[in-house]
RODO-2510 file (C-alpha; in nm, 4 decimals, decimal comma):
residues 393
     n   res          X          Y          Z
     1     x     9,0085    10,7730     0,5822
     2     x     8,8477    10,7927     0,9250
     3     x     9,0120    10,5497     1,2207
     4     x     8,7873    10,3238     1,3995
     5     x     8,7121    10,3928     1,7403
     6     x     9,0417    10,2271     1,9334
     7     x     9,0900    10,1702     2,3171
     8     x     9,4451    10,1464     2,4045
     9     x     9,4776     9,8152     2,6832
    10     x     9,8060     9,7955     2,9017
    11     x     9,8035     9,4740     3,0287
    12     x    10,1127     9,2908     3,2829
    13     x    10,0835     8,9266     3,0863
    14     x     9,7740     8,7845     2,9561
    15     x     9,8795     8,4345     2,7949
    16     x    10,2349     8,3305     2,9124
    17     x    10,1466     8,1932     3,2123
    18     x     9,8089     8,0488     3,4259
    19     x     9,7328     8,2706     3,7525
    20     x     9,4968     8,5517     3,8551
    21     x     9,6934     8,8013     3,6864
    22     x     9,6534     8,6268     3,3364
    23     x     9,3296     8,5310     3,3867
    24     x     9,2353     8,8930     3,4804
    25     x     9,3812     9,0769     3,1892
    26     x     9,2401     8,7770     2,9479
    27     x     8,8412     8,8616     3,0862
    28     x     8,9069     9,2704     3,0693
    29     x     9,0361     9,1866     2,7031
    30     x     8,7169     8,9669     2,6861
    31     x     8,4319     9,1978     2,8568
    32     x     8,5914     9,4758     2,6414
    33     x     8,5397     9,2980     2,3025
    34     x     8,2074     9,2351     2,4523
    35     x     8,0629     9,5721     2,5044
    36     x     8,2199     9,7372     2,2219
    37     x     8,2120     9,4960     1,9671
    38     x     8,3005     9,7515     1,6980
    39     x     8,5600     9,9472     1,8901
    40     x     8,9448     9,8500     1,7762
    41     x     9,1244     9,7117     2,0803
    42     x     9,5644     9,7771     2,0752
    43     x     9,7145     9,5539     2,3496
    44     x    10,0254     9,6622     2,4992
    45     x    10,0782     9,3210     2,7646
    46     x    10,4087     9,3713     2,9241
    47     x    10,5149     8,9909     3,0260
    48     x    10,4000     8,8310     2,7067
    49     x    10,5881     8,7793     2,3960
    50     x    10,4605     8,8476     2,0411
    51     x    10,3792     8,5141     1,9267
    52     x    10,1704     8,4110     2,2246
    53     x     9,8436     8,5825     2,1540
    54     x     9,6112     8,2767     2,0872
    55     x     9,5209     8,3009     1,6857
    56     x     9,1115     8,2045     1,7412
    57     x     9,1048     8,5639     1,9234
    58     x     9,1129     8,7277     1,5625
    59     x     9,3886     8,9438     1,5152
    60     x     9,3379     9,2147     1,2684
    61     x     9,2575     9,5971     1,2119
    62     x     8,9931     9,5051     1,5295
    63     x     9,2136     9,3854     1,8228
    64     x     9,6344     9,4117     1,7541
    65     x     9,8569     9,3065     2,0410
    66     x    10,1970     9,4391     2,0922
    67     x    10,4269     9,1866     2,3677
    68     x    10,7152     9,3726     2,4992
    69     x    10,8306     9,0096     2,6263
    70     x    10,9355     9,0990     2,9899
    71     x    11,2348     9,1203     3,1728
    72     x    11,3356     9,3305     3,4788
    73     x    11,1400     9,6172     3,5404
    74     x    11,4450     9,9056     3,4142
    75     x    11,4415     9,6996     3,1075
    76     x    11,0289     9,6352     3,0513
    77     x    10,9691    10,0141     3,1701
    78     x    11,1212    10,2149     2,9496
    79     x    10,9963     9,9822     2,6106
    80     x    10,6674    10,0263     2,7810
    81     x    10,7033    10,3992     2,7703
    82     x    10,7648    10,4171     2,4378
    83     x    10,5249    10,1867     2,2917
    84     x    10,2797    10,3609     2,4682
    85     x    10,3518    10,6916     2,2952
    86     x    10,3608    10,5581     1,9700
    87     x    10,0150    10,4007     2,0801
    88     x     9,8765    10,7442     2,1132
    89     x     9,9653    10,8666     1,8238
    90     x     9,7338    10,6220     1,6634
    91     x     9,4235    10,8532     1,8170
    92     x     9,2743    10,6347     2,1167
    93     x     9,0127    10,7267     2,2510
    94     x     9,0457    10,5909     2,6097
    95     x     9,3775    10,4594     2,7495
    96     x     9,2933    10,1569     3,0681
    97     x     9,5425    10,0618     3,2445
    98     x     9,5128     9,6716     3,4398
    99     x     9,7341     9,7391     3,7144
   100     x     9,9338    10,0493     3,8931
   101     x    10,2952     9,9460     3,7739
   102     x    10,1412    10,0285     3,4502
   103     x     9,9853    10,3639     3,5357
   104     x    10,2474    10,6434     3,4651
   105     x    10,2797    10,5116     3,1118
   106     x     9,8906    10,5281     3,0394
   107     x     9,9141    10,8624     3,1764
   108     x    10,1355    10,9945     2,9666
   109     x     9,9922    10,8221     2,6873
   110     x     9,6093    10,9204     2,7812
   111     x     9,7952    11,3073     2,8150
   112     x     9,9102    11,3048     2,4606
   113     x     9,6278    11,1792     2,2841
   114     x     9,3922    11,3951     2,5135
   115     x     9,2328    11,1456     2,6433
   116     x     9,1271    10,9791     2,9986
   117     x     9,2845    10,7097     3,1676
   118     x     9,1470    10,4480     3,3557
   119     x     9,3298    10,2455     3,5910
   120     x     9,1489     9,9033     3,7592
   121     x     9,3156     9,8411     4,1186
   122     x     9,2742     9,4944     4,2819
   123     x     9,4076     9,4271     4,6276
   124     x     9,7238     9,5005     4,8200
   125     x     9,8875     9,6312     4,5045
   126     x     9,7029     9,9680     4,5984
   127     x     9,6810     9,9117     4,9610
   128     x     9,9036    10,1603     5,1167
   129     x    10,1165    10,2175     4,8206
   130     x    10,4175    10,4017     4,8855
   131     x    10,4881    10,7639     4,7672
   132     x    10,6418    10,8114     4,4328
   133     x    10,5571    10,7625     4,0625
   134     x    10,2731    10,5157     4,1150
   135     x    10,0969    10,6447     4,3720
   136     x    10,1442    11,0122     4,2027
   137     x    10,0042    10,8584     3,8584
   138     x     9,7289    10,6723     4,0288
   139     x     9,6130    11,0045     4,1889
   140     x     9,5908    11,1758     3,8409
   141     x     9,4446    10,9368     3,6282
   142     x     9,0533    11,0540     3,5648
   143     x     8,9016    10,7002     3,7134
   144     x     8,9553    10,4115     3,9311
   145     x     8,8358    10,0543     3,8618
   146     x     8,8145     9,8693     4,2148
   147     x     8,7323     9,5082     4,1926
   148     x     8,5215     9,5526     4,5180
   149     x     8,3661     9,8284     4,7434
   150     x     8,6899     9,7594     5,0473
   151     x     8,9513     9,8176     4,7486
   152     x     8,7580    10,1121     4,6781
   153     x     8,8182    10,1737     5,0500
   154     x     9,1424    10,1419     5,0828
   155     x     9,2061    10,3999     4,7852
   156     x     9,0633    10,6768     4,9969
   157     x     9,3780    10,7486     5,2134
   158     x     9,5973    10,7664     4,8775
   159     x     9,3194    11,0078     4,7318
   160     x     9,3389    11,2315     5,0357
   161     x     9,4485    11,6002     4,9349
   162     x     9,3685    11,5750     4,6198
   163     x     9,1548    11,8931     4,5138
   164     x     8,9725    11,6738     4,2419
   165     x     9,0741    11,3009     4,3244
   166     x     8,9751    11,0445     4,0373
   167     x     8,6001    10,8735     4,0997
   168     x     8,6093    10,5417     4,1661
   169     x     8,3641    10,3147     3,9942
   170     x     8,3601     9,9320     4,0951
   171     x     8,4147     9,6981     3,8227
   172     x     8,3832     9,3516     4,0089
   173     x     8,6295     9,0200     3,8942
   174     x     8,4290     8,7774     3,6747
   175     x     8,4665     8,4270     3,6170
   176     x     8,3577     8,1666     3,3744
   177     x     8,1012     7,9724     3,4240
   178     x     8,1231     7,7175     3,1176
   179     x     8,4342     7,6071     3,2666
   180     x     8,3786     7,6690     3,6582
   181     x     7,9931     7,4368     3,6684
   182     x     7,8409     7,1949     3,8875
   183     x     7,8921     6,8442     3,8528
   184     x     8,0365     6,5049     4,0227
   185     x     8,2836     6,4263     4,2461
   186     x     8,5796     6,3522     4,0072
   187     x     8,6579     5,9593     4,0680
   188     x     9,0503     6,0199     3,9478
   189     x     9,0859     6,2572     4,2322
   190     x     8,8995     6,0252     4,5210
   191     x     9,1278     5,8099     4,4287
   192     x     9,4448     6,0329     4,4435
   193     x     9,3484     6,1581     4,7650
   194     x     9,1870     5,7929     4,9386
   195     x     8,8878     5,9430     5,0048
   196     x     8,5628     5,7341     4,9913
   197     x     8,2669     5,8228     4,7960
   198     x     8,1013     6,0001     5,0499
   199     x     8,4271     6,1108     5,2738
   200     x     8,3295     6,4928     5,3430
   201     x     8,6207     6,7775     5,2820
   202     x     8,6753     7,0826     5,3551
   203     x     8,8731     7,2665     5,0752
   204     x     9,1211     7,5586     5,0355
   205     x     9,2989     7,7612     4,7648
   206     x     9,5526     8,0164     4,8313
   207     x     9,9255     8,1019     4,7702
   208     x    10,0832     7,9824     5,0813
   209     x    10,3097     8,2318     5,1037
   210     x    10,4527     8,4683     5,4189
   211     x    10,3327     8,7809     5,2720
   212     x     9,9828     8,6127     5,2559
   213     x     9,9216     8,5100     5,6047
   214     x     9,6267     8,7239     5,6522
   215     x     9,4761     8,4628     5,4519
   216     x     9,4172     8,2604     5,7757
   217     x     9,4727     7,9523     5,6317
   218     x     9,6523     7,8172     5,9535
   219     x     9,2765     7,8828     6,1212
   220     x     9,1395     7,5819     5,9183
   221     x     9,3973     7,3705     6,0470
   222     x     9,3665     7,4330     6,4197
   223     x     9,0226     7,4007     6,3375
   224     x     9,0419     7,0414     6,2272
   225     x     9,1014     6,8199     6,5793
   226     x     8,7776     6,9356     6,7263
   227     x     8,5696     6,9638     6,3776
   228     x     8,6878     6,6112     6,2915
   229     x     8,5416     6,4853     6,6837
   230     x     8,1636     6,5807     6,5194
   231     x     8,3164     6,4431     6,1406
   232     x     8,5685     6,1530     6,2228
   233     x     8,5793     6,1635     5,8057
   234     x     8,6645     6,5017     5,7411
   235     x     8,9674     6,5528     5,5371
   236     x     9,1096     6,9181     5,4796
   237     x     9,2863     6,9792     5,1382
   238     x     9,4509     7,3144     5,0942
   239     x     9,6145     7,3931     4,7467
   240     x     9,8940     7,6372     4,6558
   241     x    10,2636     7,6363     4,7367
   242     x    10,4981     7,8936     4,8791
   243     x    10,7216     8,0105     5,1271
   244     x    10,4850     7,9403     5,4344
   245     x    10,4101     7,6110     5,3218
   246     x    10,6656     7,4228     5,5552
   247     x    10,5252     7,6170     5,8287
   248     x    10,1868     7,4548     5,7727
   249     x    10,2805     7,1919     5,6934
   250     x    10,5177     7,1439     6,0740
   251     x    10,1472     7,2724     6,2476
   252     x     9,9591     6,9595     6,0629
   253     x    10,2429     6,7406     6,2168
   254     x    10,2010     6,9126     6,5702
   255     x     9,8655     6,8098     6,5994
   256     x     9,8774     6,4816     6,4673
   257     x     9,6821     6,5718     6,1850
   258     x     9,8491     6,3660     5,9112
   259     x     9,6754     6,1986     5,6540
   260     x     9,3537     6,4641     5,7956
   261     x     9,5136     6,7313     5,6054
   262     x     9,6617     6,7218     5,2910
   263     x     9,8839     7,0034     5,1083
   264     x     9,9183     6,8701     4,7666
   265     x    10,1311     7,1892     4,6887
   266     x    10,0094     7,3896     4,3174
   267     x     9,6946     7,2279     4,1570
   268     x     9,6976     7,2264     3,7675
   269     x     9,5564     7,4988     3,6367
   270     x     9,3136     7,2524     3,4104
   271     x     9,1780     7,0586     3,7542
   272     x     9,0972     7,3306     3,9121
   273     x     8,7653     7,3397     3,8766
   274     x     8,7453     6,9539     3,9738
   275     x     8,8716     7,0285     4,2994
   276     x     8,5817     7,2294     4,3602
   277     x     8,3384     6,9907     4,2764
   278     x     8,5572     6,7441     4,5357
   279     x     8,4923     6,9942     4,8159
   280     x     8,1898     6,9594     5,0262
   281     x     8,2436     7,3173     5,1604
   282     x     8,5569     7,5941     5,0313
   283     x     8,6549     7,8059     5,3402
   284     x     8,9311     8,1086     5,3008
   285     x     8,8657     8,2788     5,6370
   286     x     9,0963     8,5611     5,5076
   287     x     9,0768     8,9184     5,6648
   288     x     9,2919     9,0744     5,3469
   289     x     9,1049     8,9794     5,0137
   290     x     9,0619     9,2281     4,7735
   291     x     8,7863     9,0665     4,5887
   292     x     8,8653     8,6547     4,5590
   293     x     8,7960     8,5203     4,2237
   294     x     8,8219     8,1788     4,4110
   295     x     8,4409     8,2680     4,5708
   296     x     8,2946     8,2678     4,2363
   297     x     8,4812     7,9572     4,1244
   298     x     8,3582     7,7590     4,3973
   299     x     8,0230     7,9357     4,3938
   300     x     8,0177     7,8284     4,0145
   301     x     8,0867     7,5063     4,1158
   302     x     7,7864     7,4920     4,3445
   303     x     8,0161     7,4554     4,6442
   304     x     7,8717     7,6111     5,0024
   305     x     8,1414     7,8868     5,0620
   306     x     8,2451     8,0238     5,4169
   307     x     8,4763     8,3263     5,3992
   308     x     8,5982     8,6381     5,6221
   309     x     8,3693     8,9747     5,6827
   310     x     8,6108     9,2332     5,6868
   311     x     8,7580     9,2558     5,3441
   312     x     8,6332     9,2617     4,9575
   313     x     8,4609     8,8632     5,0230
   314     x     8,1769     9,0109     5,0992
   315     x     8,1531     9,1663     4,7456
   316     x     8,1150     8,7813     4,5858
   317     x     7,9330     8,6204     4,8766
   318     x     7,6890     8,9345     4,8412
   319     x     7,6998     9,0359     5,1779
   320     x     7,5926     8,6891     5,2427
   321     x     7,3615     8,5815     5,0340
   322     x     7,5524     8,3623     4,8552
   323     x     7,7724     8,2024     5,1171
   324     x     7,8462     8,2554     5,5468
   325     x     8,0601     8,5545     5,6289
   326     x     8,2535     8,5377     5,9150
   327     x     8,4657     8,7320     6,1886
   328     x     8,7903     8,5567     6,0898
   329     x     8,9632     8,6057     6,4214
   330     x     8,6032     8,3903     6,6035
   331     x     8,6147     8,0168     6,6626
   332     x     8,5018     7,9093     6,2777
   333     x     8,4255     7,5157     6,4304
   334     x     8,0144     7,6058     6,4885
   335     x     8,0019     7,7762     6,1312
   336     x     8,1898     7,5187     5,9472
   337     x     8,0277     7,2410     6,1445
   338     x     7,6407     7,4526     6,0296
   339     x     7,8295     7,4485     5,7031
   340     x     7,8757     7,0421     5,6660
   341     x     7,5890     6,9631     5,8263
   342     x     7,3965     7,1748     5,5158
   343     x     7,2330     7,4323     5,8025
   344     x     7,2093     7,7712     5,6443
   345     x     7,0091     7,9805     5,3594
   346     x     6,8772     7,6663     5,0914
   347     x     7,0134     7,8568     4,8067
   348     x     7,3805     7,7350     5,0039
   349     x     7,3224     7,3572     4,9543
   350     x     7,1511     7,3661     4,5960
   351     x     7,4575     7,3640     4,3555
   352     x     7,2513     7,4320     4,0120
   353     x     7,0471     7,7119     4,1810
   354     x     7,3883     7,8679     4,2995
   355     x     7,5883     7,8262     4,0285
   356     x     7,2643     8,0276     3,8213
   357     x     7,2546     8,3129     4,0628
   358     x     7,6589     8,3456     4,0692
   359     x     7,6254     8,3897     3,7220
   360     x     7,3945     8,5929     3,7111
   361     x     7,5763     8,8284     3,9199
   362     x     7,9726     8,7465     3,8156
   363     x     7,9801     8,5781     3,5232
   364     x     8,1765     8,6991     3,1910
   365     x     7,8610     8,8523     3,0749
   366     x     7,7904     9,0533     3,4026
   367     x     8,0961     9,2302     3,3745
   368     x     8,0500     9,3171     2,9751
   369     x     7,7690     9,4746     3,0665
   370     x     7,8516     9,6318     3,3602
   371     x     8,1896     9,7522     3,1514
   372     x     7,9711     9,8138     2,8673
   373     x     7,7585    10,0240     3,1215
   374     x     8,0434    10,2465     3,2077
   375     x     8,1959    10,3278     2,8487
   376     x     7,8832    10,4472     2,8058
   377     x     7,8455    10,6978     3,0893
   378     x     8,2082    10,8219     3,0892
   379     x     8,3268    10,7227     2,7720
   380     x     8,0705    10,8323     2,4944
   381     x     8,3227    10,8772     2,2204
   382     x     8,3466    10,5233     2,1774
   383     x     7,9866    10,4837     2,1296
   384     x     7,8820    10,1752     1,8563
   385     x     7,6593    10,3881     1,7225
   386     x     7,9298    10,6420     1,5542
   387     x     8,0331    10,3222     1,3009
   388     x     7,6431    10,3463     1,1478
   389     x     7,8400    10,6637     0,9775
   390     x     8,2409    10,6023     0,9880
   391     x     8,4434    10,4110     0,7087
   392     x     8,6665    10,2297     0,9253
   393     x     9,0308    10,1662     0,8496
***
């Protein structure tokens, strides 16, 4: 009997934790189903265990997951391997790849079925990548998924040589905007933070973290004695935890900043998008960001977003459009002050109107289609069409 159409998914961990990892491999799982609706989907996720694929996501002859359940790397590597073999055997006709620890074994896989391999690249994962068995597999697969035009950037270097390097087409993050919405300031956190009604605040979200200094986060601190002499009310929350956080945390003391600043540590994963509709303006001045899902959260909160110009931020903010791009290493005081004092493009400072047009651009939907876009270009074998004619297994 003839096999439905299958794409083969390699995923790092979808559903045993909450980060941007998970929720990354849970969308591409997502936009997939969405623009091939009657393609068969075989999950390989590295991290998660069997039983942790959700049961309302339909498991069947359409979508099967496989959890190799984790471990360190020599152990996860080698099961990986072989899975992915076996995988090919089944007859996929496209093998994707969600990150570039993952990329020699959907090469070999792609290789045995005959088919391509995609690989998506994100941020600083790619950046600079050492030689070896990555970068070598990374160079060979047939395309590239950047989240945003700088990652695509930043591939060029590890590309160079190559007689036929692998095209890169950008896939951008999405979010979702049933869960990430306008709406009020949350009463149960005014209260856990003492802030009044009307109090205004200045929010951040980042891993604090030594490795992610280029985040800038320190900026929005120094930042704070002179922006809070034109806002005597302005608080300045920044969530996440990590190793720089008693750094931070010693510079808020320095200038006499406590109770002005607050670093709550790791927000629940389930408040998030509360905190955004707290913030009168989210600022991550970063000069490192590889695409930021946290724009398009706070964008699909209706929040006025300031964030740096030299990295993938200006992929959400749309070169602007949708929120103030800035030289992170300038004084940010005169844009975040223009920024609380609602001076800027109106579509900034009218939350339904953003949250539409974010949406629009970044939601779950954008990215089905834009996915859905690219099967179709690159990847006609697994055309909907062809099941008009196929008995499907």
């Amino acid at each position: 009997m003839t096999h439905r159409p299958r794409i083969l998914l390699l995923l790092p961990e979808a559903w045993g934790h909450d980060g941007g990892v998970q929720a990354y491999g849970r969308g591409l799982l997502h936009s997939l189903r969405e623009a091939r609706p009657g393609v068969a989907i075989e999950v390989i996720s590295v991290l998660d265990r069997q039983d942790q694929c959700p049961p309302e996501l339909g498991m069947g002859p359409a979508l099967q997951l496989q959890g190799l359940g984790g471990g360190p790397r020599w152990r996860w590597e080698p099961r990986l391997l072989r899975s992915a073999l076996a995988a090919a055997g089944r007859r996929p006709g496209l093998v994707l790849a969600a990150h570039v620890h993952l990329a020699p074994a959907a090469l070999l896989a792609a290789r045995r079925a005959g088919v391509e391999a995609w690989l998506t690249a994100h941020g600083k994962e790619v950046w600079g990548l050492p030689r070896g068995l990555r970068r070598s597999s990374l160079r060979r697969v047939d395309r590239l998924l950047p989240v945003s035009r700088y990652t695509a950037s930043q591939l060029q270097p590890l590309l160079r040589g190559r007689r036929s390097p692998p095209p890169c087409s950008v896939l951008p993050n999405a979010y979702d905007p049933g869960r990430f919405h306008p709406g009020p300031r949350p009463p149960a956190l005014l209260r856990r933070y003492g802030l009044g009604p009307q109090t205004p605040l200045l929010f951040s979200l980042t891993r604090l973290s030594v490795a992610d200094r280029p985040k800038r986060i320190e900026r929005l601190i120094e930042a704070m004695p002179e922006l809070r002499r034109l806002h005597p009310d302005l608080r300045l929350l920044i969530g996440g935890d990590g190793d720089d956080r008693p750094r931070l945390q010693e510079l808020v003391r320095c200038l006499g900043l406590a109770g002005a600043v607050l670093l709550p540590g790791r927000l629940a994963d389930d408040e998030l998008a509360d905190h955004f509709r707290l913030a009168t303006v989210f600022a991550l001045p970063s000069s490192k960001e590889g695409f930021g899902i946290v724009f398009l959260e706070a964008l699909g909160c209706g929040c006025p977003v300031l964030g740096g110009n030299r990295d993938g931020t200006a992929d959400p903010l749309q070169d602007g459009r949708l929120g103030a791009l800035v030289d992170p290493d300038a004084p940010l005081v005169p844009h975040l002050d223009r920024l609380l004092r609602r001076q800027g493009p109106a579509l900034w400072f009218e939350p339904q109107a953003l949250a539409a047009a974010t949406a629009t651009a970044f939601g779950e939907a954008a990215r089905s289609r834009a996915l859905a876009a690219l099967l179709d270009a690159h990847a006609p074998s697994l055309d909907n069409s062809c099941l008009d004619t196929l008995p499907l297994s």
